[in-house]
Phi, psi and omega in degrees: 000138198273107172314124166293350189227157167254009187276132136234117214232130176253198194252351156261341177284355188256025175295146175314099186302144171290119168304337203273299158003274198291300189319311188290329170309264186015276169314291196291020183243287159012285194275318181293123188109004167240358186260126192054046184211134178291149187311110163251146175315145334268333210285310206301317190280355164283341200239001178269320192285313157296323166290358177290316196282317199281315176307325184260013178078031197244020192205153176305117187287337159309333201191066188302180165163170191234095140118031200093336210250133208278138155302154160291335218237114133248107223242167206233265185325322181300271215322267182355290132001310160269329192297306169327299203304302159326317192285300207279349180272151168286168175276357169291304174326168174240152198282002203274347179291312189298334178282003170245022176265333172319309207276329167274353140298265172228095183256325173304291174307331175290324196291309197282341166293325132348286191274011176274270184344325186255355163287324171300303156289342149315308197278331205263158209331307188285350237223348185286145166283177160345129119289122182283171165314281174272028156108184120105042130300166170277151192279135181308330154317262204323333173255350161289332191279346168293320178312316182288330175318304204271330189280313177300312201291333174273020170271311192277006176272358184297077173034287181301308202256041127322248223269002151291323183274031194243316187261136192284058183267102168014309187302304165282019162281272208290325179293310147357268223274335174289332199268328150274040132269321190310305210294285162352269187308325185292294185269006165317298200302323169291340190234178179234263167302320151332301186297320200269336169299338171274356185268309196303288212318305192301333181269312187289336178302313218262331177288316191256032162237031170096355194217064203268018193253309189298316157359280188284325163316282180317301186299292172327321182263347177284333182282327200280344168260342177276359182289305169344288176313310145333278192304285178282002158277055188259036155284326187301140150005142194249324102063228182293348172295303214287305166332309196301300180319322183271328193289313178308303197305295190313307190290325161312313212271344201276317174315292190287005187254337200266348157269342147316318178287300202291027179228350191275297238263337199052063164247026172290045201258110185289127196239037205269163172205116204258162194282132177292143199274104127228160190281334172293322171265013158242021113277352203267318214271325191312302191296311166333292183284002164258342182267329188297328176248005173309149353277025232248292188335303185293351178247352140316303199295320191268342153300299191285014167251294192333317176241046170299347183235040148267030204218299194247024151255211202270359177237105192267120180304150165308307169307351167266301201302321174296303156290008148330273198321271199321292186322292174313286169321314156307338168283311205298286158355280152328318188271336198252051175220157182278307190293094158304307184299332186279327186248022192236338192266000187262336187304358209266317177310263190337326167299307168297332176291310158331289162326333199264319193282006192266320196306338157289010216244343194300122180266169205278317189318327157279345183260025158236356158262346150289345170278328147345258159330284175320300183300323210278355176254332178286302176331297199298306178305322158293335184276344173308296164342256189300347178296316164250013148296330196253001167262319191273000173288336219231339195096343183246117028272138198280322211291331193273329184296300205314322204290318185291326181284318169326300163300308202239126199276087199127353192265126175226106162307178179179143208253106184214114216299339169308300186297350174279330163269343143270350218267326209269325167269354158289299174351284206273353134235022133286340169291316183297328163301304179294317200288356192266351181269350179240003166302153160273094182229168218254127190314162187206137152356281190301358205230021129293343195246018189258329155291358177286297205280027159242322178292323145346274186299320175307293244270295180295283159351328171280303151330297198253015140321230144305347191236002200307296180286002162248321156348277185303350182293286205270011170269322181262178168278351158351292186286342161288311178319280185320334170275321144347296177276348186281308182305356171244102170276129153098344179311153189251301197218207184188096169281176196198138186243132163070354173289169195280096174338335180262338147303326187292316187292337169307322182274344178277325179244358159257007164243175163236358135022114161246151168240150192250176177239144204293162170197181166319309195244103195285151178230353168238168196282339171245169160252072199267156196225123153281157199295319173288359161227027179297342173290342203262019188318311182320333221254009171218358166214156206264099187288346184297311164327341195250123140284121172290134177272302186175187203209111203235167177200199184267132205294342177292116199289159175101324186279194187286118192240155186260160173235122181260135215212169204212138165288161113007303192257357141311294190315316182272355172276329176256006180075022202212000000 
């Protein structure tokens, strides 16, 4: 007998995820990485520097930019955004913090838009399980919110999304503004207003955040999967026809408003770069989508077999076509944009929803070998975690202390007991997650995915923790700044050619340092120069005037090094 759905569910497998629970993930996935750290390279202390600029009135609100120097992303809002944040916080705050509370609204509004979207696409008809004969299927509430339940938790085990949705970046603004438009198209045919106000904020948002092409993408393909739907659904209801029918107009017309702006506004700028037909980028992008969307995939895959064949007749269920739809466009992206990883982080609500739709589908034997595989790779990674932490505290085991002073050459641990005591109360509740996962309790949707996404967040937490000061050693720009600065003592100012936007915003917030842009007529006693444009150096300043001093980098080896240069006519007034 041919099943019309492959999900079979019953009315006890759809129990009620505890809210307090899921909420306390949330926080403990939500804050840690935006509380206590310093601005790290590049994207983050770059897109910090601008909103430093715009805040202080130095900088155009139309056309931001830092020290002069143009972005790659032109993006509006994020920027904004922090400026605001920066304007409106007391001065007591420090600012890099106060420019990250926007950005922890929302990464907080993407989880609930997420699990709102996917609750929505759960309810609707083809996405329903099996009817029994006699009765005790799950009821359409209760099994779209388990359903939504297990697609968050498998959004925050995704890999990939820990340290972009971390940083006060463009990037998390458009997955924000993608996972509310998603959430939009979804629940339009049941809702009204809600829905629409998140379809405006997600589409004009995603345009004045750097991103009006995908914009226009998401809108375009979504009415075109609810016309689909329309058209071949003329059993609904007339009713729920008429919803469809409206939802399509809204959307359409909000889609032709959202390329108006981004033609009013000039935000049309084309970066494509297509991937070189070779084996280092189609294994680097290969490797990329797999870790990046892990464990998320293997259950993307296995959705698209299990309901292949609502996926490939001629009426493609809504609850498929719509993250289909989001997933291509975002792949497509990916491969022809340079921040691949950046344009790869917007696919992940969708992914997770794919992902979320395998779990009504699931024999107990795959859920006890993703639980399996989950404990025994989250366990290792944490235990990774403290062995070196407690090797650079204590010295023993001596080889992880040792791999660290190699790597990062100048790094002095220091023992400092808050972030130790949380790190010590995630521990002990993940031991309490597993022992309660390996307990006998009556099944649920949600309890293959509850160990991906706790171990997720244990893993980060942890990170940003215990690991939290070599993490900023070796992330921000501090230590270069800081060795810098021991070499000019008393400079008034520094000039500088070709550096890199996210150093020149390093010397603006961990100095008091000013830097000029190098001319003829250099007006300070030193000069930095980054090392990859030190050739063309002749053609803008009188080199005679210029001694070389030395030449520096980042203590993390592989990164980006200055060449630091001394006037002349200093070295002989001071005789040094």
């Amino acid at each position: 007998m041919n099943r019309p759905t492959p999900a079979i569910v019953t009315q006890a497998a759809v129990r009620r995820l505890p809210r307090t629970a899921l909420l306390l993930l949330c926080i403990a996935y939500v804050l840690p990485g935006f509380i206590g750290r310093a601005p790290w390279r590049s994207a983050d202390i770059t897109a910090f520097g601008v909103m430093a600029e715009l805040a202080r009135g130095s900088a155009n609100w139309l056309a931001p930019s830092l020290m002069g120097q143009a972005l790659e992303i032109d993006a509006l809002l994020p920027y904004w955004l922090g400026a605001w944040a920066l304007q409106l916080t007391p001065t007591w705050l420090a600012a890099d913090f106060a420019a990250r509370l926007p950005f922890i609204g929302l990464l907080a509004l993407t989880l609930a838009a997420v699990w709102h979207g996917i609750y929505y696409l759960a309810r609707s008809p083809s996405a329903q399980p099996v009817a029994f004969a006699f009765g005790g299927e799950a009821l359409t509430p209760d099994y779209a919110r388990a359903v939504a339940d297990g697609g968050l938790l498998a959004f925050i085990a995704c890999l990939g999304l820990a340290q972009l949705s971390h940083e006060t970046t463009p990037a998390l603004a458009q997955l924000c503004f993608t996972a509310l438009s998603f959430y939009a198209v979804a629940a339009l045919p049941e809702r009204r207003l809600i829905p629409l106000l998140a379809l405006i904020v997600g589409l004009l948002g995603l345009a004045l955040s750097g991103a009006p092409t995908l914009a226009v993408l998401f809108g375009a393909g979504s009415a075109l999967s609810l016309g689909f739907d329309h058209a071949n659904t003329p059993q609904d209801p007339p009713l729920l026809q008429r919803r469809t029918l409206r939802s399509i107009a809204l959307i359409t017309a909000l889609t032709v408003l959202t390329t108006l702006l981004a033609t009013v506004l000039g935000l049309w700028h084309w970066r494509l770069q297509m991937p070189q037909p070779n084996w280092d980028t189609w294994h680097g992008l290969s490797s990329l989508l797999l870790w990046f969307t892990w464990p998320a995939w293997p259950l993307v895959l296995w959705t698209l077999w299990r309901w292949r064949r609502q996926l490939f007749n001629s009426h493609m269920s809504r609850h498929l076509s719509l993250p289909l739809w989001f997933v291509l466009v975002t792949l497509t992206a990916t491969l022809f944009t340079p921040a691949a990883d950046r344009a790869l982080l917007l696919a992940l609500p969708a992914v997770a929803t794919l992902a979320a739709f395998a779990l009504p589908t699931f024999q107990r034997s795959v859920s006890a070998l993703i639980d399996w595989f989950t404990l025994l790779f989250f366990t290792g990674c944490a235990i990774i975690v403290w062995v070196v932490w407690i090797s650079m505290q204590t010295g023993f085991p001596a080889q992880p202390a040792a791999n660290v002073a190699r790597l990062m050459p100048g790094f002095e641990p220091k023992f400092v007991i808050l972030p130790f005591l949380f790190a010590l109360l995630a521990t002990l509740a993940w031991v309490w997650l597993v022992q309660w996962r390996a307990g006998r309790h009556r099944a649920a949707l949600w309890k293959s995915l509850v160990l991906p996404a706790g171990g997720s967040a244990l893993c980060w937490l942890l990170l940003t923790t215990l690991c939290m000061p070599l993490l900023d050693y070796a992330r921000s720009y501090a230590p270069l700044v800081s060795r810098i600065e021991s070499l000019t003592p008393s400079a008034p100012c520094i000039d500088t050619f070709g550096l890199q936007p996210g150093l020149s915003a390093a010397f603006a917030f961990h100095t008091r340092l000013k830097l000029k842009p190098v001319g003829l007529k250099a007006s300070c006693p030193w000069l930095l120069v980054d090392q990859d444009v030190v050739i063309a150096l002749p053609g803008v300043v009188k080199l005679s005037e210029w001694a070389l001093h030395s030449t520096m980098g980042h203590p993390r080896p592989g990164e980006e090094d200055v060449v630091l240069y001394r006037r002349v006519s200093n070295i002989k007034a001071t005789g040094s």
